[in-house]
N, CA, C and O atoms as a GROMACS GRO file, in nm:
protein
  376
    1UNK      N    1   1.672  -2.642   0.870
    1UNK     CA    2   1.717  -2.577   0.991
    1UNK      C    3   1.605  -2.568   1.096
    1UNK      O    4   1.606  -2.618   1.208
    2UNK      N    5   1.518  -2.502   1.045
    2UNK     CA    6   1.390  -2.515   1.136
    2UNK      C    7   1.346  -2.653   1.198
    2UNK      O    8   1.291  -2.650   1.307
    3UNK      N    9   1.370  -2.789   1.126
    3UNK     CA   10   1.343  -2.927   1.192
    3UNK      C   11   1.453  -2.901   1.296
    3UNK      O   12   1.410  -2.886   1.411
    4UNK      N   13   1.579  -2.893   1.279
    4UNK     CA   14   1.677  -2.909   1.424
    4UNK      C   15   1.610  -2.841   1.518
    4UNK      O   16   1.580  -2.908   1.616
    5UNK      N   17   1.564  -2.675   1.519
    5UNK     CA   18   1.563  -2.639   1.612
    5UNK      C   19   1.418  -2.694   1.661
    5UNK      O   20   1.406  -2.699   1.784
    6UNK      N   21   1.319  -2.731   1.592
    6UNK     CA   22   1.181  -2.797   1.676
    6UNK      C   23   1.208  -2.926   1.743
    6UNK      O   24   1.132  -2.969   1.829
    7UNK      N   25   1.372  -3.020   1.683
    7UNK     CA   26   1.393  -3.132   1.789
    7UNK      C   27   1.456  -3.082   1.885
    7UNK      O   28   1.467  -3.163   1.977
    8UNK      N   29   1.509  -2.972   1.908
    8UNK     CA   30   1.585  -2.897   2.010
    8UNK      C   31   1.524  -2.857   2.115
    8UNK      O   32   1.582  -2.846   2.224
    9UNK      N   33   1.353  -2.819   2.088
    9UNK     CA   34   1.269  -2.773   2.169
    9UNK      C   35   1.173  -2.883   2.233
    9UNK      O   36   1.101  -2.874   2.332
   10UNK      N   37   1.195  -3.005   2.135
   10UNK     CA   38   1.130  -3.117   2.210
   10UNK      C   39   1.194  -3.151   2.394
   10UNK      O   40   1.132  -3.199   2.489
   11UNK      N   41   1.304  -3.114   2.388
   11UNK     CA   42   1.349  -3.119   2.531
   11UNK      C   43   1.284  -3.038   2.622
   11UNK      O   44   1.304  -3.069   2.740
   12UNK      N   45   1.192  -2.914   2.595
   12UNK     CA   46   1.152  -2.903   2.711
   12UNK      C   47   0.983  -2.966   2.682
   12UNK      O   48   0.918  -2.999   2.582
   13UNK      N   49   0.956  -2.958   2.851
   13UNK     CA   50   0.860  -3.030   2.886
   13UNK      C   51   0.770  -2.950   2.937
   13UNK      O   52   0.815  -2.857   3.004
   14UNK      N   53   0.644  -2.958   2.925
   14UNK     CA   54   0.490  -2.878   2.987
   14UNK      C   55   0.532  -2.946   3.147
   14UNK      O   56   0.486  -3.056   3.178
   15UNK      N   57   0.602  -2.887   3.220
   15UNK     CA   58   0.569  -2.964   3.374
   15UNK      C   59   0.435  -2.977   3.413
   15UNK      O   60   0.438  -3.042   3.517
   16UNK      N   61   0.349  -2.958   3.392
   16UNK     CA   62   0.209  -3.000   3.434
   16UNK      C   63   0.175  -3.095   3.344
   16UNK      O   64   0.100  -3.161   3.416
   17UNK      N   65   0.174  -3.166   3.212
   17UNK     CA   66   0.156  -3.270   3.169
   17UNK      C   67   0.296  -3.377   3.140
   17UNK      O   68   0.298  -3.496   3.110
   18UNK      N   69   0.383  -3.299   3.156
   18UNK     CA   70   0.542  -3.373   3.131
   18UNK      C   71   0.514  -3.442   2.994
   18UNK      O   72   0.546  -3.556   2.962
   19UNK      N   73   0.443  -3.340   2.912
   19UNK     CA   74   0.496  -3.400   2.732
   19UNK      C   75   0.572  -3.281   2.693
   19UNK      O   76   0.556  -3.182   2.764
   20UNK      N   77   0.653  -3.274   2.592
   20UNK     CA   78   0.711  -3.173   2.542
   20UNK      C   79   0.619  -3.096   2.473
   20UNK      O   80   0.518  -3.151   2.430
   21UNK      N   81   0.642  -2.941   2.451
   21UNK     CA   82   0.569  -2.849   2.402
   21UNK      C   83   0.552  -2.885   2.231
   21UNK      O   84   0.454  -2.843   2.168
   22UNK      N   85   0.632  -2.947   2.183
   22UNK     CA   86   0.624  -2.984   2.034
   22UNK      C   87   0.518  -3.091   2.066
   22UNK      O   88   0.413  -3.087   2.001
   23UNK      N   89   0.533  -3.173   2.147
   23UNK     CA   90   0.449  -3.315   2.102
   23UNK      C   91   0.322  -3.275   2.144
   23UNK      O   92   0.222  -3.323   2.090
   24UNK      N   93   0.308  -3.151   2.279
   24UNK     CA   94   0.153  -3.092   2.296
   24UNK      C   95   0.096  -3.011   2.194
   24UNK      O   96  -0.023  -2.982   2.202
   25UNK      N   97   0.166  -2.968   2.095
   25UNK     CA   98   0.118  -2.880   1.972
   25UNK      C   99   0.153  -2.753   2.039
   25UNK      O  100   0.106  -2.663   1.969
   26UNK      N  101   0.203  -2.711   2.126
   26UNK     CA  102   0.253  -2.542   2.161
   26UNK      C  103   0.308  -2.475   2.014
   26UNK      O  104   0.282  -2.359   1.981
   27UNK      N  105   0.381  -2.561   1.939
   27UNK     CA  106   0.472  -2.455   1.860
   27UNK      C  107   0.388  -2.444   1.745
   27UNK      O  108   0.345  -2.556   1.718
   28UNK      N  109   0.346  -2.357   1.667
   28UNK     CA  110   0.308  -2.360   1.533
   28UNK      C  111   0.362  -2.348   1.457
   28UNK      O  112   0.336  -2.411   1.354
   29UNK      N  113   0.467  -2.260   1.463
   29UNK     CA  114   0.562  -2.227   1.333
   29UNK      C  115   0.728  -2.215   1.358
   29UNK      O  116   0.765  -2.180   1.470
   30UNK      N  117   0.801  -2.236   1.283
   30UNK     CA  118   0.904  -2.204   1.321
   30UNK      C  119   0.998  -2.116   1.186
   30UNK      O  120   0.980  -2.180   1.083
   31UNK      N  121   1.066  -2.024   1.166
   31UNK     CA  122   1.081  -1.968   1.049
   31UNK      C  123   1.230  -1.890   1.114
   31UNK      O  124   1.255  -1.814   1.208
   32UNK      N  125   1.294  -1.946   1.026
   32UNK     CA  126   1.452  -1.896   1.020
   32UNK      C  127   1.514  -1.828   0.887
   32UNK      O  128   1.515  -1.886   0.778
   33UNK      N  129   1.567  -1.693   0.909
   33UNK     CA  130   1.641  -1.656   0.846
   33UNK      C  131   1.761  -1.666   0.878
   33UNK      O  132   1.799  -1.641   0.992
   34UNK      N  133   1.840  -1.704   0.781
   34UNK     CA  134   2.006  -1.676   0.835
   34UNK      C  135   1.982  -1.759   0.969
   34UNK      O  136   1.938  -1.871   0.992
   35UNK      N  137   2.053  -1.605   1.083
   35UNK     CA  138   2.054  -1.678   1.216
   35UNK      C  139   1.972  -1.644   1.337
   35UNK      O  140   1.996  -1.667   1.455
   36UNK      N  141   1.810  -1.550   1.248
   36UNK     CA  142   1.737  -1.518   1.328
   36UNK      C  143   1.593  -1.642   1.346
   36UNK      O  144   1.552  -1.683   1.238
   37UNK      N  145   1.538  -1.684   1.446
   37UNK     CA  146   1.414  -1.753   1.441
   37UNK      C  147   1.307  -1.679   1.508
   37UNK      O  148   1.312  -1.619   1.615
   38UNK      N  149   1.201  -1.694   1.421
   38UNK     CA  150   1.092  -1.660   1.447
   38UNK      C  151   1.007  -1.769   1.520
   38UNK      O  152   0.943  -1.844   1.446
   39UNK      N  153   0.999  -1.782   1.614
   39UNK     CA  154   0.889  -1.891   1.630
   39UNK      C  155   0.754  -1.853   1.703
   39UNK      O  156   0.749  -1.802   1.815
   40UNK      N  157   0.640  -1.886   1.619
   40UNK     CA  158   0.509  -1.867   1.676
   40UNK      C  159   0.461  -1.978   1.723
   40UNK      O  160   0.478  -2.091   1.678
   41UNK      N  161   0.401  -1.947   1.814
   41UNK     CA  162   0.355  -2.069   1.918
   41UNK      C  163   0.258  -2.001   2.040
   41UNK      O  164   0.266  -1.880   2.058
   42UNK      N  165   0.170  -2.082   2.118
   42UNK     CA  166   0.098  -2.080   2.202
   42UNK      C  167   0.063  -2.143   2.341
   42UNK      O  168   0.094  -2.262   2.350
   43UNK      N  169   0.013  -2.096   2.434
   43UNK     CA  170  -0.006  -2.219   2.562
   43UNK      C  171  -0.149  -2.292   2.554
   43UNK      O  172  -0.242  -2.262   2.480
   44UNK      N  173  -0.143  -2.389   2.644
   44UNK     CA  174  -0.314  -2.439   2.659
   44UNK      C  175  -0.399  -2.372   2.751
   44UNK      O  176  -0.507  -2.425   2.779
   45UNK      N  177  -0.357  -2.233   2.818
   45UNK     CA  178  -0.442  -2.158   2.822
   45UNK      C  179  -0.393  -1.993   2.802
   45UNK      O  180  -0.280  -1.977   2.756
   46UNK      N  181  -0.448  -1.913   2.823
   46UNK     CA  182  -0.378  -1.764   2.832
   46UNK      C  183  -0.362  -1.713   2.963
   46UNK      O  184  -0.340  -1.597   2.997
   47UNK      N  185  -0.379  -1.839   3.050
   47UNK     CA  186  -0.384  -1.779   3.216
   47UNK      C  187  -0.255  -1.962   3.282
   47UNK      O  188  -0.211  -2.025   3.378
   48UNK      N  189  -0.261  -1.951   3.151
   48UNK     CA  190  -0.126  -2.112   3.198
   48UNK      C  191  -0.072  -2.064   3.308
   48UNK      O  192  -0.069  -1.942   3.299
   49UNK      N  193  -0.006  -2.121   3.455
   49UNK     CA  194   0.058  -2.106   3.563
   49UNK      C  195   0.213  -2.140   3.524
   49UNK      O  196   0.304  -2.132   3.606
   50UNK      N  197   0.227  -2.168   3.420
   50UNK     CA  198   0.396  -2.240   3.393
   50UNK      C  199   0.445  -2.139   3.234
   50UNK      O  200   0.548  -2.159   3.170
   51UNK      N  201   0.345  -2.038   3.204
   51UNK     CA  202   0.383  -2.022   3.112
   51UNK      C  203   0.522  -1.959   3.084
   51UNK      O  204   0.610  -2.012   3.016
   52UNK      N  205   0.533  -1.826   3.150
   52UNK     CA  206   0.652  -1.782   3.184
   52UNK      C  207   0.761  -1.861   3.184
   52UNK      O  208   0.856  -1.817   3.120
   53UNK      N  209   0.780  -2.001   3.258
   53UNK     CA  210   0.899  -2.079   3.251
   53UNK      C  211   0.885  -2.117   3.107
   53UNK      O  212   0.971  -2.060   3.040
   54UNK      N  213   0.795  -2.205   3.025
   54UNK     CA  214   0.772  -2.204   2.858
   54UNK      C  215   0.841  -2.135   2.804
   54UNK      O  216   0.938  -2.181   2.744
   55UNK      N  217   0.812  -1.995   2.805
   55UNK     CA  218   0.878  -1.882   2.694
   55UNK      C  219   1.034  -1.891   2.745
   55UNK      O  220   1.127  -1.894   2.664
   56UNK      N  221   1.044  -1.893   2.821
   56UNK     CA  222   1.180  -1.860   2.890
   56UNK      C  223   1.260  -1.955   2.815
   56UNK      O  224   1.341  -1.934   2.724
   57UNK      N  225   1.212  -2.095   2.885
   57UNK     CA  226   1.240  -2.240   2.769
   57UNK      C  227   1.266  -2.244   2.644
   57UNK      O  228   1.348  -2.314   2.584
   58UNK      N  229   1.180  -2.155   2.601
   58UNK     CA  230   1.216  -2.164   2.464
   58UNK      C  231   1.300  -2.066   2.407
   58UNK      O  232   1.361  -2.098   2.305
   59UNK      N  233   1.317  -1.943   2.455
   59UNK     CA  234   1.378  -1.798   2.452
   59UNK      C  235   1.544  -1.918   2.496
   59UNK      O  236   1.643  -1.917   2.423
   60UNK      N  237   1.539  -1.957   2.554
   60UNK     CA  238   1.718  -2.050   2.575
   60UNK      C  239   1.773  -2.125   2.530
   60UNK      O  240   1.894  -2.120   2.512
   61UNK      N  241   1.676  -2.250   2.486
   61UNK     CA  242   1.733  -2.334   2.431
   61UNK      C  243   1.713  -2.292   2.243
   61UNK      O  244   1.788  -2.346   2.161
   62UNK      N  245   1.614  -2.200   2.204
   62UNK     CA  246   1.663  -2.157   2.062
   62UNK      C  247   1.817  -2.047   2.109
   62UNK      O  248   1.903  -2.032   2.023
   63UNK      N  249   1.827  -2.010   2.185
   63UNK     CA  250   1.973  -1.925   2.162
   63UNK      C  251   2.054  -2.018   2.211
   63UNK      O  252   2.152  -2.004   2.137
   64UNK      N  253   2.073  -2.077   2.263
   64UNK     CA  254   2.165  -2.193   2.234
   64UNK      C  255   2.198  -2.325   2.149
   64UNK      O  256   2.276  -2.418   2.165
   65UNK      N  257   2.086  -2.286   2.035
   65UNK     CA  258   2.125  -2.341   1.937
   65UNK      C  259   2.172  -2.242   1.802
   65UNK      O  260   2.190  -2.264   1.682
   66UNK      N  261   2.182  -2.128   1.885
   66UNK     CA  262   2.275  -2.002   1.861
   66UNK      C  263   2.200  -1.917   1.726
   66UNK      O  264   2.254  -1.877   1.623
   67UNK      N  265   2.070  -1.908   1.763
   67UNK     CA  266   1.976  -1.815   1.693
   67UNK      C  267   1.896  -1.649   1.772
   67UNK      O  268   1.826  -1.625   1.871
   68UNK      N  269   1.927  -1.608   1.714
   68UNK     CA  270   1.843  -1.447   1.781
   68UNK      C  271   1.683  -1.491   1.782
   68UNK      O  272   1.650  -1.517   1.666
   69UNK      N  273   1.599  -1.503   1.853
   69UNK     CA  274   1.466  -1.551   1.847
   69UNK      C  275   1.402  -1.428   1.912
   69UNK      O  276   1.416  -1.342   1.999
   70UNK      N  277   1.305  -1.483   1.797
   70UNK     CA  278   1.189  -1.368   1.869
   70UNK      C  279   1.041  -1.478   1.843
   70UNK      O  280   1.009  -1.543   1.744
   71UNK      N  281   0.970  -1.463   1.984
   71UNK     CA  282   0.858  -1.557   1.996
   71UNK      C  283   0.725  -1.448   1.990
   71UNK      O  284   0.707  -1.331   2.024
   72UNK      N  285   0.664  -1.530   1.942
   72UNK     CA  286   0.510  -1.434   1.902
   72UNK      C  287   0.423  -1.580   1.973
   72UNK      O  288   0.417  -1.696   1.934
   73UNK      N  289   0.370  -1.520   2.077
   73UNK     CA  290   0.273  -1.574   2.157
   73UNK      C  291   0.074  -1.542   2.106
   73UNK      O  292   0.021  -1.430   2.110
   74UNK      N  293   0.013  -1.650   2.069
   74UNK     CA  294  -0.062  -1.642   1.968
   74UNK      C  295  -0.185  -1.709   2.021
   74UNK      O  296  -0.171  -1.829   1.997
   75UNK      N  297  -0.286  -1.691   2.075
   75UNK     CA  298  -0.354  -1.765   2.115
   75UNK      C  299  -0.542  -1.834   1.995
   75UNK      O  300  -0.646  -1.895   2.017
   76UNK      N  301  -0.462  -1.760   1.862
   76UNK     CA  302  -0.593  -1.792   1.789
   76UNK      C  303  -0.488  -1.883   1.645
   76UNK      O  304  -0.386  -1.832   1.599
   77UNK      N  305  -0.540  -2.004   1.604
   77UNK     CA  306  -0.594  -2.078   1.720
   77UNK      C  307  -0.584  -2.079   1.853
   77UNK      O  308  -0.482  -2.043   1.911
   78UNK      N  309  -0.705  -2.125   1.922
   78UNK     CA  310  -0.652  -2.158   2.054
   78UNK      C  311  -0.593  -2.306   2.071
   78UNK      O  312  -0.633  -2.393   1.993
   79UNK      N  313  -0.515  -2.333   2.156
   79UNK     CA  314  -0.503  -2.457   2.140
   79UNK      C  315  -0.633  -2.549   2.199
   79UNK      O  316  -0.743  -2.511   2.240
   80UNK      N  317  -0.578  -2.678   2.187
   80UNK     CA  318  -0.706  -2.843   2.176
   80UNK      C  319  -0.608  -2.910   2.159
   80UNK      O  320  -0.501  -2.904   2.097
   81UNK      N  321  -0.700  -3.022   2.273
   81UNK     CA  322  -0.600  -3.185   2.248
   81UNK      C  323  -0.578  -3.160   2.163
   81UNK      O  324  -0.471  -3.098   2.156
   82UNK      N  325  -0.656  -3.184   2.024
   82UNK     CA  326  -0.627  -3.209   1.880
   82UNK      C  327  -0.487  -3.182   1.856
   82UNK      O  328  -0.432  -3.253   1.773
   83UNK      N  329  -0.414  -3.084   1.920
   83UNK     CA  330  -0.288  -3.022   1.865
   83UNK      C  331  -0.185  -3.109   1.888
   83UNK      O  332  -0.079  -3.081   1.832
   84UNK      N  333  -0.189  -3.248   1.982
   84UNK     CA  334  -0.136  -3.339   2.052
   84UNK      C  335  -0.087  -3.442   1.943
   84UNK      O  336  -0.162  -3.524   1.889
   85UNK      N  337   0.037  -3.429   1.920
   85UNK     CA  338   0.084  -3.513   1.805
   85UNK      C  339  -0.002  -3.640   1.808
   85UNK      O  340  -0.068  -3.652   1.911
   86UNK      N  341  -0.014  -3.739   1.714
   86UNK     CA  342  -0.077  -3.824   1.710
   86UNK      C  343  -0.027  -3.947   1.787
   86UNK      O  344  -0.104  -4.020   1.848
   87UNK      N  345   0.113  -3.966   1.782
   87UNK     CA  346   0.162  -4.079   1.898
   87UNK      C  347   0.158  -4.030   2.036
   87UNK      O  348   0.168  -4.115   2.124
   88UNK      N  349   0.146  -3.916   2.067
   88UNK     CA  350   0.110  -3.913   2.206
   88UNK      C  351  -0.033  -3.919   2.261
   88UNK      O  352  -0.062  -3.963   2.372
   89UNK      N  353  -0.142  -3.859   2.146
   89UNK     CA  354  -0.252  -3.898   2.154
   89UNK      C  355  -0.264  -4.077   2.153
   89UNK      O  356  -0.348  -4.129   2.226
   90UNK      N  357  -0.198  -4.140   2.087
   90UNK     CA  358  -0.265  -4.254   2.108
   90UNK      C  359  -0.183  -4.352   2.233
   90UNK      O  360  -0.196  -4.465   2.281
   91UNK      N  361  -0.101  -4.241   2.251
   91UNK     CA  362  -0.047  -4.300   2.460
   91UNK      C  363  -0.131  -4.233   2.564
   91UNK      O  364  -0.116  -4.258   2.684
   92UNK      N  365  -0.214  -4.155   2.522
   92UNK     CA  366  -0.273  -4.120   2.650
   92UNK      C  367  -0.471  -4.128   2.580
   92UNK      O  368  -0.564  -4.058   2.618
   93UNK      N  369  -0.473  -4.219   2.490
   93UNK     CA  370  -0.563  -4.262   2.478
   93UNK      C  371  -0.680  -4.181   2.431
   93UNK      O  372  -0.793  -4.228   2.441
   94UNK      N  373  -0.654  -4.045   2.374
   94UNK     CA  374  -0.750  -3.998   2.299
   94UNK      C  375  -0.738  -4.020   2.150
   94UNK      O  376  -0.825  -3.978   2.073
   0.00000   0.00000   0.00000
């Protein structure tokens, strides 16, 4: 259950890099009971200008894949390229 809803969240996009928050490493966890999700996750900074639309993003499209979510915004780790799935790292050449 948790894989659907992390391809669910691949639709939205970091508008400042236009990769999805899964393929930038934003999400860390995702944990479903029943029909509640937990998802922990983070931005690439704690002063991000887009973050607000992010949470929001994600606060919608997990309830419309018809889960009660609650997001825990986490900044340790912090994020790093590194978090950058590996096929998008090797499209943008790190």
């Amino acid at each position: 259950m948790s894989n659907q809803l992390r391809e669910a969240l691949k639709q939205i996009k970091d508008p400042e890099v236009d990769i999805s928050i899964v393929d930038l490493g934003l999400i860390y966890d995702i944990s479903i009971k029943e029909k509640k999700a937990e998802i922990l996750m983070t931005l690439t900074t704690p002063m991000c200008p887009v973050g607000g639309f992010i949470l929001s993003e994600v606060q919608r499209v997990a309830e419309e894949q018809g889960y009660e979510t609650h997001i825990e915004l986490t900044f340790d780790p912090p994020w790093s390229p590194e978090k950058i799935s590996k096929d998008f790292r090797r499209k943008l050449g790190i």
